[in-house]
C-alpha positions, 0 to 999 in steps of 0.5 A, spaced: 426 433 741 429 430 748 436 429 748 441 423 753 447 423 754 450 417 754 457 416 759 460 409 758 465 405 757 466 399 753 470 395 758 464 396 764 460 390 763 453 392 765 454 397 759 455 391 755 449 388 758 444 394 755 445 391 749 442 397 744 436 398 748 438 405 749 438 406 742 431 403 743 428 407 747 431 413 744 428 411 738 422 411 741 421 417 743 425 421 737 430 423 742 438 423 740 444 421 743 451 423 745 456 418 747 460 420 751 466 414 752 469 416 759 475 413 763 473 409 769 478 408 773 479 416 773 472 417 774 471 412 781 477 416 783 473 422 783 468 419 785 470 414 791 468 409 787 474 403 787 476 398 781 473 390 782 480 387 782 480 392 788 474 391 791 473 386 797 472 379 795 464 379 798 463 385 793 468 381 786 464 375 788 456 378 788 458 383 781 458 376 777 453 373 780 449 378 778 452 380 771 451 372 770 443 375 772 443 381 768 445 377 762 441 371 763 435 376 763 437 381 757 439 373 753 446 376 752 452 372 752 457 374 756 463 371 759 464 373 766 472 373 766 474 375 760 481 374 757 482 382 756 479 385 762 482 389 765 485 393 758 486 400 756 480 403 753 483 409 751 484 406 744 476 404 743 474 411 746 478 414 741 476 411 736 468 412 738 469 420 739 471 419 732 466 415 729 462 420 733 464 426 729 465 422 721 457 420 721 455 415 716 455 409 720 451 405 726 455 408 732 450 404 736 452 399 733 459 400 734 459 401 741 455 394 743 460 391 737 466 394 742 463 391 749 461 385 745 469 384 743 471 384 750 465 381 753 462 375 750 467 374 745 474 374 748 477 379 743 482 385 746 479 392 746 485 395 745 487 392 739 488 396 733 485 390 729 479 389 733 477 396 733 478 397 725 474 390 725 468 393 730 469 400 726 468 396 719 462 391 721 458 398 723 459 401 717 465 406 719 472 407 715 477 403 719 481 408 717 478 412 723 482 407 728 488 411 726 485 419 725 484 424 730 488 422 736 489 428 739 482 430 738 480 423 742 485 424 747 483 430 749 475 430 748 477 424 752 479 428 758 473 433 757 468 427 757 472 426 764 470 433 767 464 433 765 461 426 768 465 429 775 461 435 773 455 432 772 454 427 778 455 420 774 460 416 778 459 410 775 457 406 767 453 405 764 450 413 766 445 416 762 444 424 763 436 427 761 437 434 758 433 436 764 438 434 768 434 426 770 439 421 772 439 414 770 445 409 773 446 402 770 443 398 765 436 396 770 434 404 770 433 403 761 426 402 763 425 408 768 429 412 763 424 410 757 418 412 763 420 418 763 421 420 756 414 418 755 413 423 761 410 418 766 416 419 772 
């Protein structure tokens, strides 16, 4: 059985724009996911990346353009300067891993619910409310926001070392078990190519 994992986090705006397409292809070739919630602001330190607000004027100025772009094509609402961007992510990231080892929900769902708060409906990410709302709606116990802290904090961390390890400098990044590497949501059809053993 094909595996992926999945390096993201929920307030990366092209992660938001793959919508559940991963789950969709993983779906379709009986493949499973890891999810993997990583601190991006550590990663592109690692990995000579720079934060947008950081980034030249030209470079902030083209990233909407084409996240207008991506949302139009993917027909995903999206608002291209959200009122909680940047915020701490740490908090939704905990919440996932812990999702992750309870079961029993639609984490997909929790995931894109997550992006969806900051990305089209203006909602905090790192809000305890929003995160046991987005818990609930898929299925999760909200109580799940305040459980395994530390367990989170430090799977966090490792997500961290691992994606440096592994050659992923940026979201959404998605890792084959065969060492295939696929960046940004626009590669999803090339990863489902290559499941199907066609790249």
């Amino acid at each position: 059985m094909a595996h992926i994992d999945y390096f993201f986090t929920v307030i990366s705006p092209f992660s938001y724009l793959a919508g559940t397409r991963l789950e969709e292809v993983a779906a379709r070739h009986g493949a499973t996911i890891t999810y993997k919630p990583v601190d991006i602001v550590g990663l592109f330190s690692r990995t000579g990346g720079v934060p947008p607000m950081q980034r030249p004027e030209c470079r902030q100025a083209y990233r909407l353009q084409e996240i207008r772009r991506q949302a139009a094509k993917a027909g995903l609402p999206v608002t291209l300067k959200p009122a909680h961007f940047p915020t701490n992510a740490a908090p939704a990231a905990y919440a996932i891993i812990a999702a992750q080892r309870a079961g029993g929900g639609d984490l997909g769902g929790l995931v894109h619910g997550l992006m969806r708060a900051c990305w089209a409906e203006d909602r905090d990410v790192a809000d305890d409310a929003v995160i046991r709302a987005c818990l609930g709606d898929a299925g999760f116990d909200p109580a799940l926001a305040d459980s395994g802290l530390l367990a989170g904090a430090e799977t966090y961390g490792a997500n961290l070392e691992e994606a440096s390890a592994r050659g992923v400098f940026g979201a959404p990044f998605y890792i084959t078990d065969g060492d295939e590497r696929f960046w940004g949501q626009d590669r999803l059809d090339d990863l489902d190519a290559h499941l199907a053993g066609q790249l």
